[in-house]
DSSP file (Angstrom, degrees, kcal/mol; ACC not computed):
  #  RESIDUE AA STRUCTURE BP1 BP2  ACC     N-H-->O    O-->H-N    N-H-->O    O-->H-N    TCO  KAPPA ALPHA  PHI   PSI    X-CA   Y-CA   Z-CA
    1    1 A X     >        0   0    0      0, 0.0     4,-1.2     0, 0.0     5,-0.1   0.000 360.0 360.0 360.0 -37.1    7.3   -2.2  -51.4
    2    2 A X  H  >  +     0   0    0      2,-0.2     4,-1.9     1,-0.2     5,-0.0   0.628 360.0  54.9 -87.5  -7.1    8.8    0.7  -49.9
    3    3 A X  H  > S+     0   0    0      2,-0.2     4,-2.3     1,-0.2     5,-0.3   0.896 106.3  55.6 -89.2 -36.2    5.6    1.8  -48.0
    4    4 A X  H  > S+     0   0    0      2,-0.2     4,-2.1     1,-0.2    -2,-0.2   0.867 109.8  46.1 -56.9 -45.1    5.6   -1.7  -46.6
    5    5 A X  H  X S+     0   0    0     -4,-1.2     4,-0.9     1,-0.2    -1,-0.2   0.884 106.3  54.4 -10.5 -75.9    9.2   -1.0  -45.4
    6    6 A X  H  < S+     0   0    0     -4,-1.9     3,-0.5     1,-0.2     4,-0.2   0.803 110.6  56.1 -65.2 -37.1    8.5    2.2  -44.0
    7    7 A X  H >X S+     0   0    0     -4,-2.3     3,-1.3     1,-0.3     4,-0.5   0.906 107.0  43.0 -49.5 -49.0    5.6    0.3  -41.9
    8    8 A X  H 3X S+     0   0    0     -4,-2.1     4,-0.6     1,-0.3    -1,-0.3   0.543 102.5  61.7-110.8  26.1    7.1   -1.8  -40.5
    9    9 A X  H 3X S+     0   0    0     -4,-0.9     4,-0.8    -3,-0.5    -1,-0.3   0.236 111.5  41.2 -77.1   1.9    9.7    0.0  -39.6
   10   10 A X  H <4 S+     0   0    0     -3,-1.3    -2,-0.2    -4,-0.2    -3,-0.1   0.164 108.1  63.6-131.2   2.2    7.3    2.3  -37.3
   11   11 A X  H  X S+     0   0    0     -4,-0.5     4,-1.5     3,-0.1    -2,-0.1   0.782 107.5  44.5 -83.5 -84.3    5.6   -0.7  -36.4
   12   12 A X  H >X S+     0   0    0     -4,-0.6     3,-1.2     2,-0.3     4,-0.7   0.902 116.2  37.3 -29.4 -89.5    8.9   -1.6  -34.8
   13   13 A X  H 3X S+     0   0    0     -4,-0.8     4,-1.2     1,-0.3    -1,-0.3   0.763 113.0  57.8 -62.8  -6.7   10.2    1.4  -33.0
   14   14 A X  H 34 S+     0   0    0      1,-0.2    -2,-0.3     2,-0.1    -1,-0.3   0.953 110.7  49.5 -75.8 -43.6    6.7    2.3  -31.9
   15   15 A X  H << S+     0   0    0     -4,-1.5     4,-0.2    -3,-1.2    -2,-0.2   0.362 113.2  39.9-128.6 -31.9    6.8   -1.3  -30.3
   16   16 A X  H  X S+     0   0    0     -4,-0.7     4,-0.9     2,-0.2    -1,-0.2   0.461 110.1  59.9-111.8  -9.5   10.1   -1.2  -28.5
   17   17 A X  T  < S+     0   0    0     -4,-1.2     4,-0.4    -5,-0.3    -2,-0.3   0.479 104.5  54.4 -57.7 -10.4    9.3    2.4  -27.4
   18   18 A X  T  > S+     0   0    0      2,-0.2     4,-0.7    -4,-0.2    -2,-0.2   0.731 111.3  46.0-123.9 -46.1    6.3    0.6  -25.9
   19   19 A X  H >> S+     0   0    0      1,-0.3     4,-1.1    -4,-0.2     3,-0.6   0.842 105.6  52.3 -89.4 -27.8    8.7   -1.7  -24.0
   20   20 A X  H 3X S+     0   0    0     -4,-0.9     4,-0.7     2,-0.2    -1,-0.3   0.819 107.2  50.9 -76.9 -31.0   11.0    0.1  -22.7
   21   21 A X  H 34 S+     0   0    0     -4,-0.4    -2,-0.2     1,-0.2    -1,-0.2   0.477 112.2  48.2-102.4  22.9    8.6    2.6  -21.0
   22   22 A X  H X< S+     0   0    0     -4,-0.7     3,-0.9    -3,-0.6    -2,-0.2   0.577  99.2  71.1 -90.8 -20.5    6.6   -0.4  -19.2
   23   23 A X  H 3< S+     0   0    0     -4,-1.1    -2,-0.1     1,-0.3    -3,-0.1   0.854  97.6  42.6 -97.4 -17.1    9.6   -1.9  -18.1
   24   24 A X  T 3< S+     0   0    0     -4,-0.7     2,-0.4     2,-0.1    -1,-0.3   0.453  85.3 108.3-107.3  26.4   10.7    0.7  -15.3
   25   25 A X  S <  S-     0   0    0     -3,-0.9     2,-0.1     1,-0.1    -3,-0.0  -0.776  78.4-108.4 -54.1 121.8    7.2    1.2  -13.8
   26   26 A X        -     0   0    0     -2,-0.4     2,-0.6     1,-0.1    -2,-0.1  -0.225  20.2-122.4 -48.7 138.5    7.1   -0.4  -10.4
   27   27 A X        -     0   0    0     -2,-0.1    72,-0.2    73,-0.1    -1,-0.1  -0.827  25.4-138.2-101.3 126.5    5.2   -3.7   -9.4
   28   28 A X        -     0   0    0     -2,-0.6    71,-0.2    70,-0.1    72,-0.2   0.035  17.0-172.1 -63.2 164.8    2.7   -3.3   -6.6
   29   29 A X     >  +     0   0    0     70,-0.2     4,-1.6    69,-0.1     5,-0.2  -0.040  21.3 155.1-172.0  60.4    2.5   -5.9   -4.0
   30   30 A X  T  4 S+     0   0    0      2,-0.2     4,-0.3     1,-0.2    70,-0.0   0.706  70.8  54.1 -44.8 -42.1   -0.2   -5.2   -2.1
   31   31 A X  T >> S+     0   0    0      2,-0.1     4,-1.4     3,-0.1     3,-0.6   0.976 118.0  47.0 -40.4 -55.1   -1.0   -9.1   -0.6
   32   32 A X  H >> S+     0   0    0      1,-0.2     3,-2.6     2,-0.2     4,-0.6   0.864 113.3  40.1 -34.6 -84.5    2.8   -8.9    0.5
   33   33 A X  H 3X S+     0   0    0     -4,-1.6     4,-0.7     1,-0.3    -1,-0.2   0.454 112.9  59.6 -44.6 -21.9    2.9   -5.3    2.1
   34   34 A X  H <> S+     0   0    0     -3,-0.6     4,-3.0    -4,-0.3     5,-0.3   0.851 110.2  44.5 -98.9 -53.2   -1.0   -6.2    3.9
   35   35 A X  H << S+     0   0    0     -3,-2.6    -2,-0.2    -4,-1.4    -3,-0.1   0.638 113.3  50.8 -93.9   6.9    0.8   -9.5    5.9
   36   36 A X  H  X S+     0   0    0     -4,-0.6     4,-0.7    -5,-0.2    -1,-0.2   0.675 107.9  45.2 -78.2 -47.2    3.5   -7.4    6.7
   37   37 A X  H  X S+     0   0    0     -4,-0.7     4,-0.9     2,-0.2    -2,-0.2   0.849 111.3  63.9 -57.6 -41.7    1.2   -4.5    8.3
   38   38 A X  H  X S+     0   0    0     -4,-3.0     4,-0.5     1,-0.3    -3,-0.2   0.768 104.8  49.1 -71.5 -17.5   -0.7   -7.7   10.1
   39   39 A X  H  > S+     0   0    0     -5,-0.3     4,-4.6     1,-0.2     3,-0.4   0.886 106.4  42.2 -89.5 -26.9    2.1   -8.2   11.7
   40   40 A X  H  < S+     0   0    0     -4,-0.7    -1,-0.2     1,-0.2    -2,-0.2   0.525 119.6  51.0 -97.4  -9.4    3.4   -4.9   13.1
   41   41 A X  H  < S+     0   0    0     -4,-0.9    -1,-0.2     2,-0.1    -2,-0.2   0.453 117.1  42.3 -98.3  -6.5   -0.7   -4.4   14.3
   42   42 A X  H >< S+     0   0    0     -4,-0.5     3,-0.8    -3,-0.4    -2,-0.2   0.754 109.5  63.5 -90.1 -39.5   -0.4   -8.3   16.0
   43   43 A X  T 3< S+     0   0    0     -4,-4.6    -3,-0.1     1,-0.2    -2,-0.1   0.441 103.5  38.7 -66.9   2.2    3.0   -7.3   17.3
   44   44 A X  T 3   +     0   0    0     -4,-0.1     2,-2.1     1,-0.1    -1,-0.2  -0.263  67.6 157.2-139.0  64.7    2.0   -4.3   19.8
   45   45 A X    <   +     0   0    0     -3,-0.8    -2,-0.1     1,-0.2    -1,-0.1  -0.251  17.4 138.7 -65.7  50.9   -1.2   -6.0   21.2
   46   46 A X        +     0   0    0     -2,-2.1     2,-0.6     2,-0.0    -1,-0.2  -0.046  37.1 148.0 -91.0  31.0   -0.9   -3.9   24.3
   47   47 A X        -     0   0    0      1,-0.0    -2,-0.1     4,-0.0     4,-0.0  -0.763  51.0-137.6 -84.5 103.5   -5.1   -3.7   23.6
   48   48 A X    >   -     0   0    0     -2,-0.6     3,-1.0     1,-0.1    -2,-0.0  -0.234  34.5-114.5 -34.9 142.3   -7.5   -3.4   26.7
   49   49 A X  T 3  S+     0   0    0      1,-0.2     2,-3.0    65,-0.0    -1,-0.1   0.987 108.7  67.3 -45.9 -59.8  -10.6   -6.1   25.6
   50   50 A X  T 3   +     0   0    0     64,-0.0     2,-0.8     2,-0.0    -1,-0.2   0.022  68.2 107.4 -90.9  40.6  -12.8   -3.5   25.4
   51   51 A X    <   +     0   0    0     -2,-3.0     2,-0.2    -3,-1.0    -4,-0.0  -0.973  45.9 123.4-112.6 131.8  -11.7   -1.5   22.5
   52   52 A X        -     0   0    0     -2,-0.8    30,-0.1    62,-0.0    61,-0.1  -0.881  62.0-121.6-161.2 165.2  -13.7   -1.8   19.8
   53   53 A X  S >  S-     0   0    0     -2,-0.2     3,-0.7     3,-0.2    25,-0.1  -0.021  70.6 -81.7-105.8  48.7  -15.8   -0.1   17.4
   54   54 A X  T 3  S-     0   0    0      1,-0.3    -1,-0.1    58,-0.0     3,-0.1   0.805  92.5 -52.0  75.2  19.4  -19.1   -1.7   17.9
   55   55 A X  T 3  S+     0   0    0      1,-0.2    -1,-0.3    57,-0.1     2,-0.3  -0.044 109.9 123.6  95.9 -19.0  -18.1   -4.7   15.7
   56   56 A X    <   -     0   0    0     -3,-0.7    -1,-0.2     1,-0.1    56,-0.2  -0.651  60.3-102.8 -96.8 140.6  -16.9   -2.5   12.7
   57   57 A X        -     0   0    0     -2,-0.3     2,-0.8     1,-0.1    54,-0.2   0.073  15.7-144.3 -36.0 128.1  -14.2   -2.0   10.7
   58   58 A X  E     -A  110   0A   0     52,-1.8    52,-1.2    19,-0.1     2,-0.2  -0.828  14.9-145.2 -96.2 117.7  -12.2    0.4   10.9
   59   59 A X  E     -AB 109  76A   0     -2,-0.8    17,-4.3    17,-0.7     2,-0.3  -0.733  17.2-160.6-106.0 141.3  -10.9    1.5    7.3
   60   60 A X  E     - B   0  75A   0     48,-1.9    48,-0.4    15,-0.2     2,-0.3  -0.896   4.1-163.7-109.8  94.4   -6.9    2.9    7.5
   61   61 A X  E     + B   0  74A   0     13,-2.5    12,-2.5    -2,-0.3    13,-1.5  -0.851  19.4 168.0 -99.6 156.3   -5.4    5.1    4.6
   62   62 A X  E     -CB 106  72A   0     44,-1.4    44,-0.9    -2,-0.3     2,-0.5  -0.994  24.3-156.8-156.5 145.6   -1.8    5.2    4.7
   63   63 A X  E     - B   0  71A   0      8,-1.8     8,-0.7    -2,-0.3     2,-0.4  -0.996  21.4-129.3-124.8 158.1    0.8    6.4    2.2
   64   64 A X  E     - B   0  70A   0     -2,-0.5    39,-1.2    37,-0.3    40,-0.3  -0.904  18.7-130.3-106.8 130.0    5.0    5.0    2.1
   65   65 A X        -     0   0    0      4,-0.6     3,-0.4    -2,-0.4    -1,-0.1   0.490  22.0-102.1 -34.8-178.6    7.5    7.0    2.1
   66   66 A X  S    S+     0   0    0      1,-0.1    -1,-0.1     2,-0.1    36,-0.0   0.559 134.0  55.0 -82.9  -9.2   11.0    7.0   -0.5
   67   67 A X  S    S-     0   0    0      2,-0.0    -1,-0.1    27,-0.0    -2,-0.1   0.082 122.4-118.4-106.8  36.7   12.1    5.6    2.3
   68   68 A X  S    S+     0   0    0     -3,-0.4     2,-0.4     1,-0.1    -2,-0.1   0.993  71.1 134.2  44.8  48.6    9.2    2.2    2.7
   69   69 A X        -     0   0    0     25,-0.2    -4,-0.6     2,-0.0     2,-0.5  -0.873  57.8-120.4-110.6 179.9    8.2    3.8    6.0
   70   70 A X  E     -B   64   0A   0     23,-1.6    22,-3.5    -2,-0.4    -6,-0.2  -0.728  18.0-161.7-112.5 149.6    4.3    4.0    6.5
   71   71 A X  E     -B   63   0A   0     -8,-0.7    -8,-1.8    -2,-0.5    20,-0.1  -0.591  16.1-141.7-128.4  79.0    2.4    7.1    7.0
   72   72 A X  E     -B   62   0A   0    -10,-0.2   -10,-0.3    -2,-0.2     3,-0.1  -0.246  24.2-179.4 -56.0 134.4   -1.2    6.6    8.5
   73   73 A X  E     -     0   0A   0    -12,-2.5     2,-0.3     1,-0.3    -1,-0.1   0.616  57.2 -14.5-101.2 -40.9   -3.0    9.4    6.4
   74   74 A X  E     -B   61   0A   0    -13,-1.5   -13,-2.5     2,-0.0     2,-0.5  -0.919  52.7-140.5-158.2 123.6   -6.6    8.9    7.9
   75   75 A X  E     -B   60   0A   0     -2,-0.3     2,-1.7   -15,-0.2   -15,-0.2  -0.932  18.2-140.5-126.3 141.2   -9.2    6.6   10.1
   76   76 A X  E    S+B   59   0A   0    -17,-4.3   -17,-0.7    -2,-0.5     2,-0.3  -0.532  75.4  74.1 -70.5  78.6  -12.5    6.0    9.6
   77   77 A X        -     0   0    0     -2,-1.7    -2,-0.2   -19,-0.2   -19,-0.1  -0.804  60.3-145.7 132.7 144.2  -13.4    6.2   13.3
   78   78 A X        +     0   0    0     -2,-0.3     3,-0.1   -25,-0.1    -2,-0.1   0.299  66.4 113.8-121.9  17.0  -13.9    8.3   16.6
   79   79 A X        -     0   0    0      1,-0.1    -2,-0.1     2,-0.1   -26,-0.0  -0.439  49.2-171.2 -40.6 152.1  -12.6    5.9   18.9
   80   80 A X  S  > S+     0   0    0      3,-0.1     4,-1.3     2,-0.1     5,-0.2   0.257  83.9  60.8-126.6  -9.4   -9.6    8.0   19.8
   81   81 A X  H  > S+     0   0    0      2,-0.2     4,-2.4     1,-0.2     5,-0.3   0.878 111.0  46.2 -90.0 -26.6   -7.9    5.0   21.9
   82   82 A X  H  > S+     0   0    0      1,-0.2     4,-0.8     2,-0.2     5,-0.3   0.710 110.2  52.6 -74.3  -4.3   -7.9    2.9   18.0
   83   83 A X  H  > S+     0   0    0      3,-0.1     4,-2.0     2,-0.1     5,-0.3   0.881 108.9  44.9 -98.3 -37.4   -6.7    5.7   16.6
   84   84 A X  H  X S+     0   0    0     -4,-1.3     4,-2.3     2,-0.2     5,-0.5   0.933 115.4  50.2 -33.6 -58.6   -3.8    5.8   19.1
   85   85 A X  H  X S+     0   0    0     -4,-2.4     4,-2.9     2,-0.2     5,-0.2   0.992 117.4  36.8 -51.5 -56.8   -3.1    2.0   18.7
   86   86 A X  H >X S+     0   0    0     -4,-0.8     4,-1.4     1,-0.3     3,-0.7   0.970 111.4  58.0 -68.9 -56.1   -3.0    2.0   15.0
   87   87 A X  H 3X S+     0   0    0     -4,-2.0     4,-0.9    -5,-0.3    -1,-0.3   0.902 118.0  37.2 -36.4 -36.0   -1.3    5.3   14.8
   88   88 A X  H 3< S+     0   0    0     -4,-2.3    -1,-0.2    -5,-0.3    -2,-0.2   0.832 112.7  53.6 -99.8 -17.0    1.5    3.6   17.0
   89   89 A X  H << S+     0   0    0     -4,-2.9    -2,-0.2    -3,-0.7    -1,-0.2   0.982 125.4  22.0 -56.9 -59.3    1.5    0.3   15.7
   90   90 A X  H >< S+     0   0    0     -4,-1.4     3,-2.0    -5,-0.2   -20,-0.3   0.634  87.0 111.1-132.2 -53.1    2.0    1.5   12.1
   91   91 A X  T 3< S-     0   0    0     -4,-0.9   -20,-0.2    -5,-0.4     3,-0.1  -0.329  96.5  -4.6 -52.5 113.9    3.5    5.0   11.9
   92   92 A X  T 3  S+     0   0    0    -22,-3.5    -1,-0.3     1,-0.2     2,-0.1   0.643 100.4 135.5  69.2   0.6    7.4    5.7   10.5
   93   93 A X    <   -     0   0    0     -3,-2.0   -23,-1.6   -56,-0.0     2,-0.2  -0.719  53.7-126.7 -61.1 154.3    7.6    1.2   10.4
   94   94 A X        -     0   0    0    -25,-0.2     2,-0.2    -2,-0.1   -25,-0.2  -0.795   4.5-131.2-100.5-176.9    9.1    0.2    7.2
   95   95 A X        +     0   0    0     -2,-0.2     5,-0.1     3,-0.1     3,-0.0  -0.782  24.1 175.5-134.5 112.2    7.8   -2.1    4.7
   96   96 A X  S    S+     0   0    0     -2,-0.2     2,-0.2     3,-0.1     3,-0.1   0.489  71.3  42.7-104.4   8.1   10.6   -4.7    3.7
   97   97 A X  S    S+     0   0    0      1,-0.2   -64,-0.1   -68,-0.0   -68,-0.1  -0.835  94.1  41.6-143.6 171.3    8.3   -6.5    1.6
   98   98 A X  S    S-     0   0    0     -2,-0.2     2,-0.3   -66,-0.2    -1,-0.2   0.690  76.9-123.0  58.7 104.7    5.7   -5.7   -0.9
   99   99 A X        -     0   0    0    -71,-0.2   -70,-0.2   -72,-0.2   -66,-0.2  -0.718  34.9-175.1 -86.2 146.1    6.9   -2.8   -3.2
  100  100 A X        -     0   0    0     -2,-0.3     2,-0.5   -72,-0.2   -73,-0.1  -0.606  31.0 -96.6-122.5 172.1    4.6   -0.2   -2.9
  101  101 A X    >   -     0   0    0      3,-0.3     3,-0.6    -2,-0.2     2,-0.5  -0.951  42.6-115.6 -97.6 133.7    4.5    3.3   -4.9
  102  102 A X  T 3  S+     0   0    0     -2,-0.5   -37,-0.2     1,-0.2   -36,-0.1  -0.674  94.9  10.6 -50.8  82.7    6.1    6.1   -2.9
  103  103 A X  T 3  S+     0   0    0    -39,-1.2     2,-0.3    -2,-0.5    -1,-0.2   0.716  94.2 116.4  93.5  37.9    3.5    8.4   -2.3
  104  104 A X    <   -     0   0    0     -3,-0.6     2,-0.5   -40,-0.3    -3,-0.3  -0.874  58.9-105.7 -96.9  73.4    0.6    6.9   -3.2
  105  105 A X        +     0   0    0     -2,-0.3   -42,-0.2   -42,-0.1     2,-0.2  -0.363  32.4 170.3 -36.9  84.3   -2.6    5.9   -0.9
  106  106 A X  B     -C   62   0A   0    -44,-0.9   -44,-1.4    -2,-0.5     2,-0.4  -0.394   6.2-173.5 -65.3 125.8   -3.6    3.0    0.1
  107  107 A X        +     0   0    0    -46,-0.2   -46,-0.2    -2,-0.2     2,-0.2  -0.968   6.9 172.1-150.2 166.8   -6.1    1.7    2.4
  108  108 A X        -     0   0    0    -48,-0.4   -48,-1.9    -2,-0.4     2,-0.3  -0.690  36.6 -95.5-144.0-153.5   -7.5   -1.1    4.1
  109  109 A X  E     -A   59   0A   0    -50,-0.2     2,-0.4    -2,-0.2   -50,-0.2  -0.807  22.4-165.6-126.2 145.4   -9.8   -2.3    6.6
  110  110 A X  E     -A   58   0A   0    -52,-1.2   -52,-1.8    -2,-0.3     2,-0.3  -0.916  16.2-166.5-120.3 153.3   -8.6   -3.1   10.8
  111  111 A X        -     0   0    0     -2,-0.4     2,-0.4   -54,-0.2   -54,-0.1  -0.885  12.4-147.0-133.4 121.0  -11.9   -5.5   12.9
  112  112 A X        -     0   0    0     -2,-0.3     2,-0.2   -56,-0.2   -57,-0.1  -0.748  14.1-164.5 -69.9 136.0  -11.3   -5.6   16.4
  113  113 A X              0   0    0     -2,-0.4   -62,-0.1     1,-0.1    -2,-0.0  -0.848 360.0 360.0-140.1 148.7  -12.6   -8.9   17.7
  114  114 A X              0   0    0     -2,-0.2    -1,-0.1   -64,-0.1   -64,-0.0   0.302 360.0 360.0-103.3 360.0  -13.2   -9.5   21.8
């Protein structure tokens, strides 16, 4: 009886040690943070037609600040006028949506379309 006790007593605090250190991990919200980005890369369409990269994506790493701002880290491309755009589009906005982790990388993918 008393080993049964002792079980499930260590059952127990093992089990609410468990919950308490999931509960202040942060929740991602990538969809969010992504139609937020489309917007600040729709909003400075100052784009000559003829930038593109030859129909392909251009893949974006980026990291957020403590402070939500965006940091373009890196772009897969040697256009140097899409790397201008995005770099000014994107760089030092914040993010008022979609929690992100603070210092953490993320990327995703830009297609310029004529």
């Amino acid at each position: 009886m008393k080993k049964a006790i002792k079980i499930s007593v260590i059952v127990f605090l093992m089990s609410t040690s468990m919950v308490f250190a999931n509960g202040f991990s942060p929740v991602e919200d990538f969809p969010r943070a992504m139609k937020e980005i489309n917007t600040y890369l729709n909003q400075s369409r100052q784009v000559e037609e003829d930038i593109t990269d030859n129909g392909k994506a251009v893949k974006v790493t980026f990291t957020i600040t403590s402070e939500n701002e965006i940091v373009v880290l890196d772009m897969r491309t040697k256009n140097a006028e899409i790397k201008s755009y995005i770099k000014s589009a994107l760089n030092n906005k914040v993010l008022n949506s979609g929690d992100l982790i603070p210092g953490r990388h993320y990327s995703f993918k830009v297609m310029f379309k004529n």
